[in-house]
N, C-alpha and C positions, 0 to 999 in steps of 0.2 A: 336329782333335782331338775335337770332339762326338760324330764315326763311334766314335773309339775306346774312348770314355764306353759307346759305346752296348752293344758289343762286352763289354766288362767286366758291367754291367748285365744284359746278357742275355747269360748262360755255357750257354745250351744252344743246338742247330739249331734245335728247335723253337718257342723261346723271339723267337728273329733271326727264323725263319719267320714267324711274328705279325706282329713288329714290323715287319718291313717287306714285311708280304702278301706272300711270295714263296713260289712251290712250283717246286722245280729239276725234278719231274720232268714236270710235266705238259705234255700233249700235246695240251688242246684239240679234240678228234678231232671232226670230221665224219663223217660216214657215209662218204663218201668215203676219208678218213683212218685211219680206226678199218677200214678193208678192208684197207689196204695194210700198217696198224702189224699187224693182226692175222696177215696172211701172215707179214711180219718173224715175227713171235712163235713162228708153226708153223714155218720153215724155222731156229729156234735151237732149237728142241727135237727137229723130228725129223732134220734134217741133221746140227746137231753136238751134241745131247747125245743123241740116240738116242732116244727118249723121244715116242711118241704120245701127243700133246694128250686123245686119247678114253681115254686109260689114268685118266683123273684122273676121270671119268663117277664117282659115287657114293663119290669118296675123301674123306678127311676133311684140309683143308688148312690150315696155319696158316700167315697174312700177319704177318708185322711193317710196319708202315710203307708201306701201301699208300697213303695219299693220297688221290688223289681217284680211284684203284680203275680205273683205265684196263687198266693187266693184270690184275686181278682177275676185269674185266666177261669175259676169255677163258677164265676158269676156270672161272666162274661158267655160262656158254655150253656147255662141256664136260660140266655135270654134277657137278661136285665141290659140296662143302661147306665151307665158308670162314668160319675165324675170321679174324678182320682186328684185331692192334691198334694204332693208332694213334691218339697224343697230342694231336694238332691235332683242336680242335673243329670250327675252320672247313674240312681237307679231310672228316672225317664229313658232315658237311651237305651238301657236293657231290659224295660219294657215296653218301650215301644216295638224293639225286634221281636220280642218273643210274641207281641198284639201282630204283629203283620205277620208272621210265620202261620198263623191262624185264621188270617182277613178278619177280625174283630175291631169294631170301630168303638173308642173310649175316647171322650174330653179329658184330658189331663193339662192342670193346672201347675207349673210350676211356680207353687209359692210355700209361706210357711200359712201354718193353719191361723194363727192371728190373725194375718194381712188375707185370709180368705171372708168375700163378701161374697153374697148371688141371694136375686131372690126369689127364685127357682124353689120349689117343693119337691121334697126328697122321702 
């Protein structure tokens, strides 16, 4: 019954996300890892959505809910320009290290995607 206190108490994802340190999407990636997710990544965009990864080289892209920026870090690689916003403090902070481990420069927005306004063209 306390799970389902907890559950009412905290009425948003990101809110359960905190509370119980979880990120559903991370991937932890080694170098090792982060070769083969990254292949994964090129063979959905240019096998079935059609779409070269190098097309994004100096575009201007807007993340919702990136996390802790693991497919971001291939856009970023690409050359694009990345607004990022997401509401969790603690995924910002583990990606903002893993963005400087790289010198890759990304606006990131800490808010929820409601409360996000710009009127910036994406």
């Amino acid at each position: 019954m306390k799970k389902l206190n907890i559950y009412k108490k905290n009425n948003s994802l990101d809110k359960i996300y905190k509370y119980f340190k979880f990120n559903p999407v991370e991937f932890g990636l080694s170098k090792k890892k982060f070769k083969a997710f990254k292949k994964q990544r090129e063979s959905l965009f240019h096998d079935h959505l059609k779409i070269q990864l190098s097309s994004f080289q100096n575009k201007s892209l807007l993340e919702f809910g990136p996390a802790n920026g693991e497919k971001t870090l291939i856009y970023l690689e690409q050359g694009a320009n990345i607004t990022a916003v997401e509401p969790n403090k603690d995924f910002i902070r583990i990606f903002k290290n893993r963005i400087k481990k790289k010198n890759f420069k990304i606006n990131i927005k800490n808010k929820y995607i409601e409360n996000f306004v710009t009127k910036k063209k994406f």
